[in-house]
C-alpha positions in Angstrom: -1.1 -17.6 -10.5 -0.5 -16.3 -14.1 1.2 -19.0 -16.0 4.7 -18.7 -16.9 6.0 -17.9 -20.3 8.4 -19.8 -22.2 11.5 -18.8 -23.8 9.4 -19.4 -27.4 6.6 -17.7 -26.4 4.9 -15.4 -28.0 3.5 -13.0 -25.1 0.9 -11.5 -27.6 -0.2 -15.2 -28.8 -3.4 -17.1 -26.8 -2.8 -18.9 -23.8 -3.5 -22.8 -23.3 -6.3 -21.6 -21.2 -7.8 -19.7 -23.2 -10.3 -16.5 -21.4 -14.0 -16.8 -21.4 -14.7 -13.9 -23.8 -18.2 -15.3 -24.8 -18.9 -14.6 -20.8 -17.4 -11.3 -20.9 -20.9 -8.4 -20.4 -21.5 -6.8 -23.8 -22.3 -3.2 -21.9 -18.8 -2.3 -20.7 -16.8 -0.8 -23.4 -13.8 -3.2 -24.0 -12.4 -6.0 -26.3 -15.7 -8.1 -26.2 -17.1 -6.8 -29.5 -15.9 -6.9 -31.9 -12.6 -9.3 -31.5 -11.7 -8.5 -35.1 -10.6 -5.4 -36.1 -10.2 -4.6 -40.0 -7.8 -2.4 -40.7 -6.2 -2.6 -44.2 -4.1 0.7 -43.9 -2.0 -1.5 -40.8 -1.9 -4.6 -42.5 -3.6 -7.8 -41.5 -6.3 -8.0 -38.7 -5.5 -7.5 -34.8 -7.4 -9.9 -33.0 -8.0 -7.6 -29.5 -8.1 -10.8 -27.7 -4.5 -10.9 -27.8 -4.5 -8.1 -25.4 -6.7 -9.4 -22.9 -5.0 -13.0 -22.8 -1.9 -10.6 -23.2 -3.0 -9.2 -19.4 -4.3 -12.8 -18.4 -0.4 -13.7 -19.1 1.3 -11.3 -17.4 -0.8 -9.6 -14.5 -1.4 -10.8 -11.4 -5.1 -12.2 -10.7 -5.2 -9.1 -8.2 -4.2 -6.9 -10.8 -7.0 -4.5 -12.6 -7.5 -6.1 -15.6 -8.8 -4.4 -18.4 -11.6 -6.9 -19.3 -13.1 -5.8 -15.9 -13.2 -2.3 -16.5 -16.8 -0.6 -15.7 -16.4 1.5 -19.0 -17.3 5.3 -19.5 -19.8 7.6 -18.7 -20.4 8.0 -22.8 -19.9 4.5 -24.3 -17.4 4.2 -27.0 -16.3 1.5 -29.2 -13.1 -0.1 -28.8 -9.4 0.9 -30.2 -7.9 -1.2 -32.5 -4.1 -1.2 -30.6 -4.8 0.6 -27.1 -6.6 -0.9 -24.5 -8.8 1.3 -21.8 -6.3 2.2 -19.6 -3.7 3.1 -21.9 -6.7 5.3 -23.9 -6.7 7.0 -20.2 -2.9 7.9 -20.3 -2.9 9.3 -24.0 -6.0 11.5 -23.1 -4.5 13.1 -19.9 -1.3 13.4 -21.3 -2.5 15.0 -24.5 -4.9 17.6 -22.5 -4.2 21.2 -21.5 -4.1 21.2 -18.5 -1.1 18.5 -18.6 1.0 20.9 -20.9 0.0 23.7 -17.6 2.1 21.7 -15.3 5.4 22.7 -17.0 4.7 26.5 -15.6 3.3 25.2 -12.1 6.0 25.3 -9.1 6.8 22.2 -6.9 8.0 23.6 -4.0 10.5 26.2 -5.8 9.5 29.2 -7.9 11.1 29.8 -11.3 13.0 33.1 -9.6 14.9 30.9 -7.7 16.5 28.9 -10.1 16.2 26.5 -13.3 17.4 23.5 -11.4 14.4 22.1 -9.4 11.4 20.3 -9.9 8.3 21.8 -11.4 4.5 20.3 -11.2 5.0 18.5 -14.2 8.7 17.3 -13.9 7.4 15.8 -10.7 4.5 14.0 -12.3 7.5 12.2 -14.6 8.9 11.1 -12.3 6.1 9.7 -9.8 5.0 8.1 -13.3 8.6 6.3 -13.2 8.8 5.1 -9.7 4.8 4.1 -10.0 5.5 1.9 -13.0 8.6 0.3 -11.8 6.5 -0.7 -8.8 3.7 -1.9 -10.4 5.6 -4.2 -13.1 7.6 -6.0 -10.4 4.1 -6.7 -8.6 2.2 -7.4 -12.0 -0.3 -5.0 -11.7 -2.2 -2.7 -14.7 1.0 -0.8 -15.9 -1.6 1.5 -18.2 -4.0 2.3 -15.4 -0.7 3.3 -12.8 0.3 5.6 -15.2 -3.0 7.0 -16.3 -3.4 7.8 -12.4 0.3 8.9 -12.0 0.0 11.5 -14.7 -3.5 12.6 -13.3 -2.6 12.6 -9.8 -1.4 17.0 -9.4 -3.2 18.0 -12.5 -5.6 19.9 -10.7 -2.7 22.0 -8.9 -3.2 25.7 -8.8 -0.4 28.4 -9.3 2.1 28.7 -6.5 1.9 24.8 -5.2 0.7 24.4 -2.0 0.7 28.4 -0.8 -2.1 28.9 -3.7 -3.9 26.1 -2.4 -4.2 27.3 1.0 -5.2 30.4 -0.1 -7.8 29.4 -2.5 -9.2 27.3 0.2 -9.6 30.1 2.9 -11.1 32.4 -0.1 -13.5 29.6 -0.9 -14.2 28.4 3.0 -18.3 29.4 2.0 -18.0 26.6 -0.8 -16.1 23.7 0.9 -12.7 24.9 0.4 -10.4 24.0 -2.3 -9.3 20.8 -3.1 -6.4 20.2 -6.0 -7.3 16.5 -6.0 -11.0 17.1 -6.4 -10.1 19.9 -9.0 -8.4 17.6 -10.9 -11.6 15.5 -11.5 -13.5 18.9 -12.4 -10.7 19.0 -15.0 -10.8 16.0 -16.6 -14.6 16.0 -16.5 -15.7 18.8 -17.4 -13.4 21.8 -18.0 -11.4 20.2 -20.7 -12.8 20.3 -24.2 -11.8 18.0 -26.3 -14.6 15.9 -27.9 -18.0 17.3 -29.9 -20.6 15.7 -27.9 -20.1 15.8 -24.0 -17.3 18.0 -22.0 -14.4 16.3 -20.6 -11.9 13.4 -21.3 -14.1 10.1 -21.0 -12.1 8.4 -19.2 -12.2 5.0 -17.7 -14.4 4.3 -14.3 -11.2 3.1 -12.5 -9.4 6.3 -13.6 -11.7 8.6 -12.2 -12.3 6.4 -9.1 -8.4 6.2 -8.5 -8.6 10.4 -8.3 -11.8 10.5 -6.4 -9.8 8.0 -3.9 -7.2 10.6 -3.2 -9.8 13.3 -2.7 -11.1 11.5 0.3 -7.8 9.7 1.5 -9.3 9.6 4.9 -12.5 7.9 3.5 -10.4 5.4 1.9 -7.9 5.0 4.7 -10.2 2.6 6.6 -13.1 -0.2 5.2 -12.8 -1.2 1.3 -9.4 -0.7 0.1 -8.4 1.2 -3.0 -7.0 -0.6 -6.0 -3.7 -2.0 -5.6 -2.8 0.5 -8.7 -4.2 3.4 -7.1 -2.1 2.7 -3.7 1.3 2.5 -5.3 0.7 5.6 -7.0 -0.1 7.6 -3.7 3.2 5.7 -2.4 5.0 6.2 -5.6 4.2 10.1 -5.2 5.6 10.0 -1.6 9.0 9.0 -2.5 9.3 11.0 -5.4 8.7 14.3 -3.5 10.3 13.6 -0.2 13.4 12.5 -3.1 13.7 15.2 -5.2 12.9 18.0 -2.2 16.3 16.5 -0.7 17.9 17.6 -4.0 16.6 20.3 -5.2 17.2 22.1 -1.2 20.8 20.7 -1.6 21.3 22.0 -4.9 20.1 26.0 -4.2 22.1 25.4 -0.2 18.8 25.6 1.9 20.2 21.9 3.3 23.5 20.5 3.8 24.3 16.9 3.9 25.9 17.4 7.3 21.9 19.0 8.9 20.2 15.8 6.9 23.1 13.0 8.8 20.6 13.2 11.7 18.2 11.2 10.0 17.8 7.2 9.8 16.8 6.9 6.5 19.5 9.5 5.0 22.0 7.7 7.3 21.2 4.4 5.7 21.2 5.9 2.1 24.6 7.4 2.8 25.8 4.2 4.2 24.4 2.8 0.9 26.5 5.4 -1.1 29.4 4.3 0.6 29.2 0.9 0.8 28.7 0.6 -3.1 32.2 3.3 -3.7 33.9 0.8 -1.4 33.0 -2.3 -3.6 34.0 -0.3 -6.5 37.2 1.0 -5.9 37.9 0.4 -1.9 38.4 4.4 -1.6 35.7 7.1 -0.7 37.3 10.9 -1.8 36.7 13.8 -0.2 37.2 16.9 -1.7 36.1 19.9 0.4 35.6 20.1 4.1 31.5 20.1 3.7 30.0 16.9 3.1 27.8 18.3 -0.4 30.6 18.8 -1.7 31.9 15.5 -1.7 32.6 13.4 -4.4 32.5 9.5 -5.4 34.7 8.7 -8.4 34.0 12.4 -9.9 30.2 12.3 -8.9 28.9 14.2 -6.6 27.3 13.1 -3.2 23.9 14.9 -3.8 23.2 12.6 -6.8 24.3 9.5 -5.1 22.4 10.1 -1.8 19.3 10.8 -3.8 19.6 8.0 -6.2 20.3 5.8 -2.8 16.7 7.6 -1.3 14.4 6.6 -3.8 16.1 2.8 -4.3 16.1 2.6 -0.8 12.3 3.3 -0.3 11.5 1.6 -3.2 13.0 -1.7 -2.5 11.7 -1.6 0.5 8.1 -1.3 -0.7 8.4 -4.3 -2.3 10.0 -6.6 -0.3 6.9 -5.7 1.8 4.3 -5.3 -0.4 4.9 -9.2 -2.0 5.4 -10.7 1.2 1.8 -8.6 2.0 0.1 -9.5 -1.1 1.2 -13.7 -0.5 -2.6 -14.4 0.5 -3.8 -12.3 -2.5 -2.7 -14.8 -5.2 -5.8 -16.2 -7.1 -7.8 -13.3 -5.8 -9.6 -11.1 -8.1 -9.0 -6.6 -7.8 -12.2 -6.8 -6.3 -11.8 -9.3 -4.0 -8.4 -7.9 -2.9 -10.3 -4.3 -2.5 -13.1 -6.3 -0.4 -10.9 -8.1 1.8 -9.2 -4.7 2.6 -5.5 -5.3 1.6 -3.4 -2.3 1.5 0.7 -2.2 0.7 3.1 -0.1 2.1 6.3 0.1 3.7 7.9 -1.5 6.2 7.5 -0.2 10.0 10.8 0.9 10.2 11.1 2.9 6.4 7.9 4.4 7.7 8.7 5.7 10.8 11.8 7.0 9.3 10.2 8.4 5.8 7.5 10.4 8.5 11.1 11.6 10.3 12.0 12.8 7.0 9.4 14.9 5.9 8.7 16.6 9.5 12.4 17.7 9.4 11.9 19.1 5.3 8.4 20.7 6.2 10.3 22.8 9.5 13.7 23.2 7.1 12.8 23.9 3.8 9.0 24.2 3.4 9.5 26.7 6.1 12.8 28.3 5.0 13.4 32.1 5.6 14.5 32.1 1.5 11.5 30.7 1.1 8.9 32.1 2.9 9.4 35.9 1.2 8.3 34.1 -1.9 5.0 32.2 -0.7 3.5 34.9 1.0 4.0 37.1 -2.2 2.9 34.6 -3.8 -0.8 33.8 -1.2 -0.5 37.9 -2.0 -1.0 38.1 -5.4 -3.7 35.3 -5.6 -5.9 36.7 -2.4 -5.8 40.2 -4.1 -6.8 38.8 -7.6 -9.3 36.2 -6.2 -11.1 39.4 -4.0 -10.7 41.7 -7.6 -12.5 38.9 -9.4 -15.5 38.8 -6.9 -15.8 42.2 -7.0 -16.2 42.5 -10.9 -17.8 39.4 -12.1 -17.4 40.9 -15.4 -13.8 40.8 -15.5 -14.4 36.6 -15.8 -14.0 35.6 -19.3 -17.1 34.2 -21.3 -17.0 30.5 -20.4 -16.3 30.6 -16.5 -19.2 33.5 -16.8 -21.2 31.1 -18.2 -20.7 28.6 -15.3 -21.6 31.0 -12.5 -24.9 30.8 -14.5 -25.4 27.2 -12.7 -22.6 27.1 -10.2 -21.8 29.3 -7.1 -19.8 32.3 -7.9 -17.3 32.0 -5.5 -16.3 28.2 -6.6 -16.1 29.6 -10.2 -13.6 32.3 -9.2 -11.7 29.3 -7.4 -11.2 27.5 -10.5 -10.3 30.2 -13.2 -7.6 31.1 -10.7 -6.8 27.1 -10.2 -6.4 26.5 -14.2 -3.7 29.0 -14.1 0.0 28.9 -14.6 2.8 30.7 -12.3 3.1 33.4 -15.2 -0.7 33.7 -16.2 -1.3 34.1 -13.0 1.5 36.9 -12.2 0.1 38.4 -15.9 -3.7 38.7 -15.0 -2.9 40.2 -11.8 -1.0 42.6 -14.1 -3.3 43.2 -16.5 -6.3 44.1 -13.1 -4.0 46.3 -11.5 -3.2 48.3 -14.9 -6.8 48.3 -16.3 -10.0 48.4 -14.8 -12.3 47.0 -17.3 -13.0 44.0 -19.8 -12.4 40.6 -19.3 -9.2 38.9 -18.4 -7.6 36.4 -20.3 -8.7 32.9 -20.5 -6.7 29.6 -20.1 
């Protein structure tokens, strides 16, 4: 076990037992060389050895720590302040196809309101419940949020209905795949460095994606890293979370239709229980339960505050009792023996209760269902345009079919896009019949 830290400690200063950086393996890219960093325009030296012992302080040994890391596929030197991991987060959250996620739908498109979740408002706030998770079980904050912010990046237009379609216009190729996107991203697509395509990023990072690109792979032998689990959980309750509100908020749901549930049952029990200790009186204002207010707040907010805590407290009443025989055990160790968190057998029948009932009443909704099959529409007919007129590509996705299969190329010009870009290249084919479109 870590050891603790004092009231007078410094959490940055080096241990009693200090790390073995003279054993550390000069090839991977970390704080091994050098351990000094000048920098006069800061102020006096950072030793990077801080950071590791910083990690040796406060992780758990089953953490990912960042001394292990395998490096990158182009070797850099060290940052002064920023550890691997943390490089990782910066990168993706600086990159393009980040910013994209703003104009990407969840499960609502912007015609239908201002309220609910897009691609990237969702990323937020898996990033949230993902770190809160991996603090209380010491694992690599940087890396769980690197992977959190990573995780829907490779999303096309329209959410899930633009996936399905891409995948049926693609069938020759494989398919489509937003996780496996996502890596084609952050690997090659995005241009942000001189020398080599892509973001660089960390051998964990790109594992942690491929991971959820094969989750069936990965379901069975070797287990993912602890950080990369929470992540695919943290997503999980995020979603299933924010779904509840956002179809409560536009009146595809009532509170009443989601009562026969367990787990909204025990939420609202939750809700009720906590207004009781508060002020011993529940007020009801209107004759439907969404409508109903707790001391002025209204029951949609409370329930879904009450979800996610719910979920999340009972990951981790689970997940430390699981990880118990994992103390003193290294990441890979923990991978090897095949340890893998999750929720208890009850929150997991009743989060799989949930999302049946919001994939046959919302996903499904007849509001809803107008919009994703114009939606599948508009990117079938622009997908077919595109492989009719090669020329219509613009220069650098031309360039790829040079070396790539045509088809798979169309995929991922169409993938890259937002909502609107989308809805304005199909535009632009329909009202013109030559040049290039637009690039991303």
């Amino acid at each position: 076990m870590a050891p603790s830290i004092g009231m007078n400690s410094d959490p940055l200063s080096l241990s009693s037992d200090p790390l073995p950086y003279d054993d550390l393996p000069l090839s991977i890219t970390h704080f091994a060389e050098p351990p000094l960093i000048d920098m006069p325009a800061a102020g006096p030296l950072i030793d990077l050895r801080r950071y590791a012992d910083r990690e040796h302080l406060l992780l758990a040994s089953y953490a990912m720590h960042s001394r292990d890391t395998e490096g990158r596929v182009h070797p850099e030197p060290p940052h002064a302040y920023r550890g691997p991991f943390g490089r990782d987060r910066d990168r993706i959250l600086h990159s393009s196809a980040f910013r994209r996620l703003s104009g990407k739908m969840q499960v609502f498109t912007g015609e239908m309101g201002t309220y609910h979740r897009t691609r990237l408002t969702h990323t937020f706030e898996v990033a949230s419940v993902a770190r809160t998770i991996a603090r209380v079980l010491r694992l690599n904050e940087d890396l769980t949020e690197a992977l959190a912010l990573l995780h829907d990046i490779g999303h096309p237009p329209f959410g899930h209905c633009g996936e399905d379609v891409l995948s049926e216009c693609m069938a020759e190729v494989g398919g489509f795949s937003h996780n496996q996107f996502a890596l084609t991203i952050v690997e090659q697509l995005e241009q942000r460095y001189h020398a080599f395509s892509g973001l660089n990023l960390s051998a964990e990072t790109l594992a942690g994606q491929d991971t959820r690109a094969h989750k069936s792979e990965a379901a069975i032998g070797r287990a993912p890293l602890l950080e990369v689990q929470i992540v695919d959980l943290a997503d999980s309750i995020a979603y299933d979370a924010h779904d509840v509100d956002d179809a409560l908020q536009m009146g595809l749901l009532s509170v009443e239709s989601l009562m026969q549930l367990g787990i909204i049952q025990r939420a609202m029990d939750r809700v009720r229980q906590k207004s009781s200790e508060s002020t011993g009186r529940l007020t009801r204002i209107s004759a439907d339960p969404s409508k109903m207010e707790i001391l002025g707040n209204p029951m949609r907010q409370l329930l879904v505050h009450e979800l996610i805590d719910l979920q999340v407290s009972d990951l981790l009443k689970n997940s430390l009792e699981q990880l118990q025989v994992a103390e003193g055990m290294s990441a890979d160790q923990v991978r090897d023996a095949g340890i893998r968190v999750g929720h208890s057998d009850e929150v997991m029948r009743e989060r799989i209760e949930l999302e049946q009932f919001l994939f046959d009443a919302v996903y499904r909704h007849p509001r809803l269902m107008p919009v994703r099959e114009s939606a599948a529409d508009r990117v079938a007919t622009l997908f077919s345009a595109l492989k009719a007129a090669p020329m219509r590509l613009p220069m650098r996705f031309r360039r790829r079919a040079e070396t790539m299969p045509f088809v798979r190329v169309i995929g991922e010009y169409i993938a890259g896009m937002t909502d609107g870009f989308c809805d304005q290249q199909f535009e632009n084919l329909s009202q013109s019949s030559h040049g290039p479109l637009a690039d991303w």
